[in-house]
VEXFISE-606847 format. One record per residue: residue in three letters; x, y, z of N, C-alpha, C, O in turn. Coordinates in steps of 0.2 Angstrom, whole numbers, padded with zeros to 4 digits, always signed. Each point is the difference from the previous one (the first is absolute). Layout:
VEXFISE-606847
ALAXYZXYZXYZXYZ...
//
This chain:
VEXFISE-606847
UNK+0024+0042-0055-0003+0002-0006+0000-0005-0005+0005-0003-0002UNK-0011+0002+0000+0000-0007-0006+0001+0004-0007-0001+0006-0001UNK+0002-0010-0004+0001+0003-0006+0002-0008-0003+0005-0004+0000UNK-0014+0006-0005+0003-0008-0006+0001+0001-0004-0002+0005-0002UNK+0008-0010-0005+0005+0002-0003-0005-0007-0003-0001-0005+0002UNK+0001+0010-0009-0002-0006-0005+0006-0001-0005+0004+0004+0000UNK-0004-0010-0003+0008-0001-0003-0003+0000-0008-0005+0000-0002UNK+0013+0001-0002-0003-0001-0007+0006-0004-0003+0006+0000+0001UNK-0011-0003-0007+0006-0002-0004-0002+0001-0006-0004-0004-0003UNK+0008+0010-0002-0001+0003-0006+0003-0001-0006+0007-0001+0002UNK-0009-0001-0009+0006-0001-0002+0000+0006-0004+0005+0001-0004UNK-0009+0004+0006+0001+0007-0004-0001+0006+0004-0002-0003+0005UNK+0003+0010-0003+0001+0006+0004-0007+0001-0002-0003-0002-0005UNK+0000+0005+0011-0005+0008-0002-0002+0003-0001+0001+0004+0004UNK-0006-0002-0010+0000+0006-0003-0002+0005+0005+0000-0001+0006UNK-0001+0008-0009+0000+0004+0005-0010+0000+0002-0002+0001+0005UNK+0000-0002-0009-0009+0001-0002-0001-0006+0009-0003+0001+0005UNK+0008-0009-0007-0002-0004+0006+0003+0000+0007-0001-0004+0004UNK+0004+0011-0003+0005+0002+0005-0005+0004+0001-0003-0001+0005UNK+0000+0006-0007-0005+0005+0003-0006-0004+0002-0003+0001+0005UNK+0000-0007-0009-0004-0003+0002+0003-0002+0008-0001+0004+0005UNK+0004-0007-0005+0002-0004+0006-0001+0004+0007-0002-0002+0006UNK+0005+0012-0008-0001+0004+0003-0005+0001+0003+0000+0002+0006UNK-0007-0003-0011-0007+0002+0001-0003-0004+0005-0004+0002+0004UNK+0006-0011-0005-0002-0004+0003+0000+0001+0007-0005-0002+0003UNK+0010+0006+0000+0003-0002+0007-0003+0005+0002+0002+0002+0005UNK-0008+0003-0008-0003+0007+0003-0007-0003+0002-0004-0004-0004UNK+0003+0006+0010-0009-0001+0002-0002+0006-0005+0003+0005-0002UNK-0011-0010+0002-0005+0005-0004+0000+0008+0001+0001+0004-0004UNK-0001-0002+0014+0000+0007+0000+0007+0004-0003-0001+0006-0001UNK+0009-0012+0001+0005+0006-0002-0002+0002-0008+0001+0005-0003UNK-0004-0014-0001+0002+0000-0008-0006+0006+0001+0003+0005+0001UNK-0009-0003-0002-0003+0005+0001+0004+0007+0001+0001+0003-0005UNK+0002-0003+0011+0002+0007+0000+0007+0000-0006+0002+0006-0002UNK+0001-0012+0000+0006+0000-0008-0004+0003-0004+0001+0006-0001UNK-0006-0009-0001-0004+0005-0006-0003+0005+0002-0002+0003-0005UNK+0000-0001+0011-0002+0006-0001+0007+0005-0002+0000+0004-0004UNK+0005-0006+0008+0006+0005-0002+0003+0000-0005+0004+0005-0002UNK-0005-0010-0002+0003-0001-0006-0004+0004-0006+0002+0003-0005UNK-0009-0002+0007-0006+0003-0004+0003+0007+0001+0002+0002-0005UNK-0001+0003+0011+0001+0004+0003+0006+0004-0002+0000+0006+0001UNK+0005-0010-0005+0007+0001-0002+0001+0001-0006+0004+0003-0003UNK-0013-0008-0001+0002+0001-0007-0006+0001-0002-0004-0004+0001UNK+0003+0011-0004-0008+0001-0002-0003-0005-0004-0006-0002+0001UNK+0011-0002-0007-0002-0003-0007-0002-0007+0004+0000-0005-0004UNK-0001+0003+0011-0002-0006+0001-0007+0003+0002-0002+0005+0002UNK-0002-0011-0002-0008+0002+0002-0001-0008+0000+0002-0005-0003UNK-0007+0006+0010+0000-0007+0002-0005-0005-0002-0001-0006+0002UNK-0002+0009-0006-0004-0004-0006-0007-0003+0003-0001+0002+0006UNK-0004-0007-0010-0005-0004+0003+0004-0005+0004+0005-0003-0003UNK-0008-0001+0010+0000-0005+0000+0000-0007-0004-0004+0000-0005UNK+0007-0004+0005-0001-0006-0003-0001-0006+0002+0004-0001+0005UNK-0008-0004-0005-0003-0004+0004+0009-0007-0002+0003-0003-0004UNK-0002+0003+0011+0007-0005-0001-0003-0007-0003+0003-0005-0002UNK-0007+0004+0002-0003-0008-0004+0004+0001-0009+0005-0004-0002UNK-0009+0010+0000-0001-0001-0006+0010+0001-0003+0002+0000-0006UNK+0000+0002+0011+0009+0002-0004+0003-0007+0006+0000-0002+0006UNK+0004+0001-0013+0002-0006+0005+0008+0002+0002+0002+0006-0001UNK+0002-0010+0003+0008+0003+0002+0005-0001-0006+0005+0002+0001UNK-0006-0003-0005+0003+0001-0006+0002+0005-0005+0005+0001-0004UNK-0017+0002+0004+0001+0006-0004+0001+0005+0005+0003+0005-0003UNK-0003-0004+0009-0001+0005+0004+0008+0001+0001+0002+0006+0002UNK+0004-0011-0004+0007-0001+0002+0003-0003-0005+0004-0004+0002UNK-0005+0005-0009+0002-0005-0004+0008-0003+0000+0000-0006-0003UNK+0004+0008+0005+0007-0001+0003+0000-0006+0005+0002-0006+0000UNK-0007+0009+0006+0000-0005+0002-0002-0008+0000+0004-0004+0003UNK-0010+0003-0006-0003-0005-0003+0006-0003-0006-0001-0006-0002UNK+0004+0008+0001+0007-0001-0006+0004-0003+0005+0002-0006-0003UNK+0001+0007+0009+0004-0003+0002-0001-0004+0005+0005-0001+0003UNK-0014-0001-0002-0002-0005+0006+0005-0002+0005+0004-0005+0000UNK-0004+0011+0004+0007-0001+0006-0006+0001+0005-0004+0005+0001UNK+0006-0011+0003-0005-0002+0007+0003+0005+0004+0006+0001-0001UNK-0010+0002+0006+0002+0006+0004+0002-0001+0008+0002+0003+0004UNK-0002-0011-0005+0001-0003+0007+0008-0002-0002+0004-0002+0005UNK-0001+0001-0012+0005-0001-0001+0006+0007+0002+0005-0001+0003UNK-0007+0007-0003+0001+0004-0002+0005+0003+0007-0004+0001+0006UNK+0010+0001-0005+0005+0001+0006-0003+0009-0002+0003+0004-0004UNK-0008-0003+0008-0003+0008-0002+0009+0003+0004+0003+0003-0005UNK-0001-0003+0009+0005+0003+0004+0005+0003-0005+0003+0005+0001UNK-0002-0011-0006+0006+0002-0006-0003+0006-0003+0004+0003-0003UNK-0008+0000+0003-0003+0007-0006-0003+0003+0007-0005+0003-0003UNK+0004-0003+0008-0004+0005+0003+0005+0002+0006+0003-0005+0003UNK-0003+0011-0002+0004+0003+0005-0004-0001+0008-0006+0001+0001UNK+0008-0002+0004-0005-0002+0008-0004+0011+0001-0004+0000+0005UNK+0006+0006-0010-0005+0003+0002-0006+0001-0004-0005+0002+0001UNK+0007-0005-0008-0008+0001-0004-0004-0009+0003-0003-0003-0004UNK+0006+0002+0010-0006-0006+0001-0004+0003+0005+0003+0003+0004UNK-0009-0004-0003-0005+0002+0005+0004-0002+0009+0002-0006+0000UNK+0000+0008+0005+0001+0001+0006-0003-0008+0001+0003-0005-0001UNK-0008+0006+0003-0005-0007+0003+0002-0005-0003-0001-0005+0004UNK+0004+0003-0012+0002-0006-0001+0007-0003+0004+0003-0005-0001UNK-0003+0011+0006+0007-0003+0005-0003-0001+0006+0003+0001+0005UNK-0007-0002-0005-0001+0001+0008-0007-0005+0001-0004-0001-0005UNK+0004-0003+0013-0006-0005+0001-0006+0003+0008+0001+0003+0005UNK-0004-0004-0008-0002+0000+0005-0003-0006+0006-0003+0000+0005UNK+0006-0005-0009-0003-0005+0004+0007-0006+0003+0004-0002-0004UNK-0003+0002+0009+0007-0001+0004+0000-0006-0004-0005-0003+0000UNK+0012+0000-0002+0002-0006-0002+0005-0002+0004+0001+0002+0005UNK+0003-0009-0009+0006-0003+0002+0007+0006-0001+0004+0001+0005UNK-0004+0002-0009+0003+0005-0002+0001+0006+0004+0005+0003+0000UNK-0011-0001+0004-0001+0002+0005+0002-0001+0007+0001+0005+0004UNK+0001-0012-0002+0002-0001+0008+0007+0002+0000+0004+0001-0004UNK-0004+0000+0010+0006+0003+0003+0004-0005+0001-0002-0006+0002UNK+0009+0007-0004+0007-0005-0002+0002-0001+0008+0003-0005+0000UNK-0002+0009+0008+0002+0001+0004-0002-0006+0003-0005-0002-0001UNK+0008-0001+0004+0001-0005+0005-0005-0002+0008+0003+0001+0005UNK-0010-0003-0007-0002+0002+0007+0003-0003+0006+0004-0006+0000UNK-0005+0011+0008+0001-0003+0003-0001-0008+0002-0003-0003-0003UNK+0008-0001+0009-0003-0006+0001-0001+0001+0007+0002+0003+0004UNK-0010-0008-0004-0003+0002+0005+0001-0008+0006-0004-0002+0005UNK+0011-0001-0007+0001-0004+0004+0004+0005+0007+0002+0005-0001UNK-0002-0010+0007+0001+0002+0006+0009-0002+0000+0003-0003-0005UNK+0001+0004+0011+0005-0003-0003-0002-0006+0007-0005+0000+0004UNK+0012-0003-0005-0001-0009+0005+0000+0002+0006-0005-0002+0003UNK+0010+0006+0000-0002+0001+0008-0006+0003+0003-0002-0001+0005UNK-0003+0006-0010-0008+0002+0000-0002-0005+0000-0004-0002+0004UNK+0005-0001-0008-0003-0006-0001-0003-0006+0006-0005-0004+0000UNK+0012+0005+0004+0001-0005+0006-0003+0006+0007+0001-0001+0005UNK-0003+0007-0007+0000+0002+0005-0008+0001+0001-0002+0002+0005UNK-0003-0004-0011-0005+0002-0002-0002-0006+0005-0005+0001+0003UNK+0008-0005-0003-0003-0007+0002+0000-0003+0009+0000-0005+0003UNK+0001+0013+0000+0004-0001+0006-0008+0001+0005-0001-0003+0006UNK-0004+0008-0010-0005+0000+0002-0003-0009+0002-0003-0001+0005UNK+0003-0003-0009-0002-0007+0001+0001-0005+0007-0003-0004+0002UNK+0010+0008+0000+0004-0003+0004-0002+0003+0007-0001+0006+0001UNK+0001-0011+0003-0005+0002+0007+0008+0002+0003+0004-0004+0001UNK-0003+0010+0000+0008+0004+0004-0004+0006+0004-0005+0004-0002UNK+0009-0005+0009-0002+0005+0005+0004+0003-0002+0003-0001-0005UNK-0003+0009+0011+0004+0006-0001+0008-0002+0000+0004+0003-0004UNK-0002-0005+0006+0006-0004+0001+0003-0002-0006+0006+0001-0002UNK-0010-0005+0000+0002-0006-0005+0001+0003-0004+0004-0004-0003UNK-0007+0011-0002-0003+0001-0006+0005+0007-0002-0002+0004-0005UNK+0006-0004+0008+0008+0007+0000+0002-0007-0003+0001+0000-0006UNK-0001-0006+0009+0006-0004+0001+0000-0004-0007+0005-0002-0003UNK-0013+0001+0000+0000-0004-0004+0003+0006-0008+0003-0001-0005UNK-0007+0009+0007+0004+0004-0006+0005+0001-0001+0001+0001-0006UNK+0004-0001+0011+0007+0000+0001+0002-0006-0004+0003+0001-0006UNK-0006-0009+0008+0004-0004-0004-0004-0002-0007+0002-0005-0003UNK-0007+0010+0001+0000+0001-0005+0002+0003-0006-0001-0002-0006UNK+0005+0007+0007+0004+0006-0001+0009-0003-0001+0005+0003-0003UNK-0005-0010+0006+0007-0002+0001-0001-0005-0005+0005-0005+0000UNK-0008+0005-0004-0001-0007-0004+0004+0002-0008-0001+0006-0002UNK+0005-0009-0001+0002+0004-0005-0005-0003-0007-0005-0004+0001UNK+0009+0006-0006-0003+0000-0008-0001-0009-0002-0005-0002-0003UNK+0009-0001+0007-0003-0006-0003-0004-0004+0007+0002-0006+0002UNK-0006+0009-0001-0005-0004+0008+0004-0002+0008-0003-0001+0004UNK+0011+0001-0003+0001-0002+0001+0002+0005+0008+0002+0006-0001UNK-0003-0011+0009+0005+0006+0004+0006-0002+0003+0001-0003+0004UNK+0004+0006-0008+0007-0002+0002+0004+0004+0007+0006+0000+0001UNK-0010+0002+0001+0003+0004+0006-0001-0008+0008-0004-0005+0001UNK+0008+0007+0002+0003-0004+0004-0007+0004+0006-0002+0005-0001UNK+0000-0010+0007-0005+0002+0005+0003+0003+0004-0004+0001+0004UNK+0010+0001-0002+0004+0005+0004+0000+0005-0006-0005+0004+0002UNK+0007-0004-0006-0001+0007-0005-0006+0003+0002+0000+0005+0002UNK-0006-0008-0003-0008+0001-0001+0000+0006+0005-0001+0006-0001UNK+0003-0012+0011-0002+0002+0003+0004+0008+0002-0002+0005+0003UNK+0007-0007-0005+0005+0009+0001-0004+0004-0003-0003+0004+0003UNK+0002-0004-0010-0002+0005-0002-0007+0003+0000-0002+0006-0001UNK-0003-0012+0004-0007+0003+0004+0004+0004+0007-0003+0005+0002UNK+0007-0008+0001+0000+0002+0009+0002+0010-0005-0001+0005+0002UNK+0005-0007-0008+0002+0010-0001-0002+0004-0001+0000+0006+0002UNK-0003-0010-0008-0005+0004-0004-0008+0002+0004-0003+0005+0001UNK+0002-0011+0000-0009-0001+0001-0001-0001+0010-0005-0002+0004UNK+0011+0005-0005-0001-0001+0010-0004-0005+0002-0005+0001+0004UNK+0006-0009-0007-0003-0003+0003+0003-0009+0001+0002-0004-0004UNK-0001+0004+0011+0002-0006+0005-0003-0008-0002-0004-0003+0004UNK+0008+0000-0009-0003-0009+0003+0005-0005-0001+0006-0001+0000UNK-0009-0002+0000+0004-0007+0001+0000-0002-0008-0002+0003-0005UNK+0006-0009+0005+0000-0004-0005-0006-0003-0003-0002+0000-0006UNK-0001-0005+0012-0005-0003+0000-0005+0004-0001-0003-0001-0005UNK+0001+0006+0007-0007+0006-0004+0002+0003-0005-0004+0004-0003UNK+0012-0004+0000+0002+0001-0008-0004-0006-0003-0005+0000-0004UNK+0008-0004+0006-0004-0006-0005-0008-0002+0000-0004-0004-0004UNK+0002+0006+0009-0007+0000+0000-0004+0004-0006-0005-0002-0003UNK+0009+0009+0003-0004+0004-0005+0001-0002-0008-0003+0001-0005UNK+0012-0005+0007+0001+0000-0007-0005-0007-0003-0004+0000-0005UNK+0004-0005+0007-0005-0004-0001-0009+0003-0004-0005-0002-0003UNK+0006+0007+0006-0007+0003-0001+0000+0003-0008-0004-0001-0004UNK+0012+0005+0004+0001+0003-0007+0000-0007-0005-0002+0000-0005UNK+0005-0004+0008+0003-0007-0005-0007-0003-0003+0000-0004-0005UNK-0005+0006+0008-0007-0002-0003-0002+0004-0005-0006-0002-0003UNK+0010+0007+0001-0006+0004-0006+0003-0003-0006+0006-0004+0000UNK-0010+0005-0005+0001+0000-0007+0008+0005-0001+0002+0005+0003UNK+0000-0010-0008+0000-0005-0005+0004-0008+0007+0005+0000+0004UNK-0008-0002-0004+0005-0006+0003+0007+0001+0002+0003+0004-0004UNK+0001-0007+0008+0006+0002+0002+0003+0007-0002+0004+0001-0004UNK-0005+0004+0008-0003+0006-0001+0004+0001+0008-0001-0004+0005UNK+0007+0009-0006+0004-0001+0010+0004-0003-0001+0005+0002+0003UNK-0005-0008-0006+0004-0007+0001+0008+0005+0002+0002+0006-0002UNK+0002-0011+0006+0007+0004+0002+0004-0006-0005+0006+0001+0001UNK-0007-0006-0005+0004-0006-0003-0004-0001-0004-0006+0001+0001UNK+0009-0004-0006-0003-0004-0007-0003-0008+0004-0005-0002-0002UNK+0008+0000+0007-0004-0005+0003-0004+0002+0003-0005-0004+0000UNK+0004+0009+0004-0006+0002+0004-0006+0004-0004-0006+0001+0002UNK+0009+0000-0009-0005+0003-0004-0004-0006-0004-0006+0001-0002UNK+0008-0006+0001-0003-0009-0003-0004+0000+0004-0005+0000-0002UNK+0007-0002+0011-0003-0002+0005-0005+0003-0002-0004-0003-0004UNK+0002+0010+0005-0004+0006+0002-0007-0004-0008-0006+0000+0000UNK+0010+0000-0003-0006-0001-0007-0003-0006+0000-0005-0001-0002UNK+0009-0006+0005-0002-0006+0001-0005+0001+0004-0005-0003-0002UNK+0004+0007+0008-0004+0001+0006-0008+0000-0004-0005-0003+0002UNK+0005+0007-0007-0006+0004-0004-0002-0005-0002-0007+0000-0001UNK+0011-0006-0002-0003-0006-0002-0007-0004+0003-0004+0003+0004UNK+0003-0008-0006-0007-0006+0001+0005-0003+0005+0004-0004-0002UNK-0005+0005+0010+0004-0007+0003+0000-0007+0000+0004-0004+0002UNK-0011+0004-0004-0001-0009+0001+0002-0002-0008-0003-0005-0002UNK+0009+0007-0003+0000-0002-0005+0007-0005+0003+0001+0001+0005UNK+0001-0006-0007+0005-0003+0004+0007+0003-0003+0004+0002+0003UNK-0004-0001-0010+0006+0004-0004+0004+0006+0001+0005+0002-0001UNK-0014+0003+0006+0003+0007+0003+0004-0002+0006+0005+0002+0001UNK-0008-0008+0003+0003-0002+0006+0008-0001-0002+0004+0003+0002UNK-0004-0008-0006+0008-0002-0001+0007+0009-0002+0005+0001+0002UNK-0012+0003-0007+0004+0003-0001+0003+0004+0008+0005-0001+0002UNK-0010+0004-0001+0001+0006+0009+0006-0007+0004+0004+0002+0004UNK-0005-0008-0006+0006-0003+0006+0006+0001-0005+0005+0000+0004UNK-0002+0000-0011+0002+0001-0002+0004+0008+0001+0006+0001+0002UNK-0010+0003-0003+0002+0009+0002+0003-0001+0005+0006+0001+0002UNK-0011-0003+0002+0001+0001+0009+0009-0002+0002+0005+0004+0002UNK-0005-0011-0004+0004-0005+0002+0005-0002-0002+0005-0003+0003UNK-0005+0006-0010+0006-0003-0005+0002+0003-0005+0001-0002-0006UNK-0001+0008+0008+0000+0007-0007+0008-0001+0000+0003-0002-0005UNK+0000+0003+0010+0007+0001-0002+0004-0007-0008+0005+0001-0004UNK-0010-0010+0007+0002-0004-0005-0003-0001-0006+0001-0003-0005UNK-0007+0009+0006-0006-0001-0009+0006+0005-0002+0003-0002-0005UNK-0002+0007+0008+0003+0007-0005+0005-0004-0003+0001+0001-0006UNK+0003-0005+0010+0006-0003-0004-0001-0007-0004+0005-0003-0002UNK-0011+0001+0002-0001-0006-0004+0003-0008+0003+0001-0005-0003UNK+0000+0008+0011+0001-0006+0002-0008-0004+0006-0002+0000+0006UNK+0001-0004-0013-0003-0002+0000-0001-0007+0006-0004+0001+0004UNK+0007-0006-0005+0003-0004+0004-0001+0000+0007-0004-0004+0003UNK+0006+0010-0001+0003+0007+0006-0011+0002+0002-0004-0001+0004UNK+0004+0002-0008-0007+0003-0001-0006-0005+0004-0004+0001+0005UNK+0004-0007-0009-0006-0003+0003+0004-0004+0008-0004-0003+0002UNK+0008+0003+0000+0003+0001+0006-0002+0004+0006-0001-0002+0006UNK+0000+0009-0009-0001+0004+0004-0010+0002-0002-0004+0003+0004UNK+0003-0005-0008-0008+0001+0001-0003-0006+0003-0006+0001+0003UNK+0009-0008-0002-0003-0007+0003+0001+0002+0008-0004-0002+0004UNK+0009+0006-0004+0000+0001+0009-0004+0004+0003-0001+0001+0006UNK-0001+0002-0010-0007+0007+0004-0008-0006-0004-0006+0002+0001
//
């Protein structure tokens, strides 16, 4: 519900003649119309006279008070001298939807969560009937930060319990290379070094710096992670 509030700044009060004006202002033509008919109706000794052409009466003589105290009506805090039921109903109300208007409620979010996410992408992945329990399963085993920390005896136990199905190691890792390919990049990874590998892989091979890097990861993570450096090009010169 809108409702504008004009402010004032007075160095003097009201009379009562510019407080019934104010009154009159805030009436559409058809209520001020039926005011005077009731007021006529109430009081025989009023009679509603000839028209007068508004040109010819200017706002001074027609309100001499008013014109006396040249008080702009946009200055004017009507709310201070009018009560909310002698104002017309419709000066509360819009019909045309605003800001004021929207709803404060929180919409839904129309993202997916991460494991949807990786599971959307499984259609792309060429997986037989076989492979495609096996790639959901170890999609489902992946936790909050991209990562599969479950051991491949773990895996395989709980596909042989759960999912009644029989394999090896070697077609564990078949499928799981399959998953290792979706977005976002080291995505599966079971180590912080296998999840480098995994992003290096996505890289440009013929750059010679990705090169160095993947023999890096590959070959000498245990002496980068400790900053033995020395140690490091040692073990990258010999691969």
């Amino acid at each position: 519900m809108l409702k504008q509030q004009l402010q004032i700044k007075l160095s003097q009060k009201l009379s009562p003649q510019q407080i019934q004006l104010m009154k009159l202002i805030q009436l559409s033509t058809q209520e001020l119309e039926q005011r005077i008919q009731a007021e006529i109706g109430e009081n025989p000794a009023l009679d509603s006279g000839k028209e007068i052409d508004e040109s010819e009466v200017s706002q001074e003589e027609e309100y001499p008070e008013y014109g006396e105290d040249n008080i702009d009506i946009q200055d004017i805090d009507i709310d201070a001298y009018l009560s909310d039921d002698e104002i017309p109903s419709y000066r509360f109300q819009s019909n045309n939807q605003s800001s004021d208007d929207e709803e404060k409620s929180m919409p839904f979010s129309g993202r997916i969560s991460f494991h949807e996410y990786l599971e959307n992408q499984l259609q792309n992945l060429i997986l037989n009937d076989f492979e495609k329990p096996i790639a959901e399963f170890l999609i489902g085993s992946i936790d909050g930060s991209g990562y599969l920390r479950r051991s491949d005896e773990e895996i395989i136990d709980d596909l042989a319990f759960t999912e009644n199905i029989n394999l090896t190691k070697e077609e564990l890792n078949q499928v799981l290379k399959k998953v290792q390919s979706l977005d976002p990049p080291g995505v599966a990874a079971r180590s912080l070094q296998e999840c480098l590998s995994l992003q290096l892989e996505r890289k440009t091979k013929d750059r010679p710096t990705i090169k160095i890097a993947k023999s890096v990861i590959d070959n000498g993570f245990e002496e980068f992670s400790r900053k033995h450096y020395n140690k490091l090009q040692g073990s990258v010169s010999s691969h």
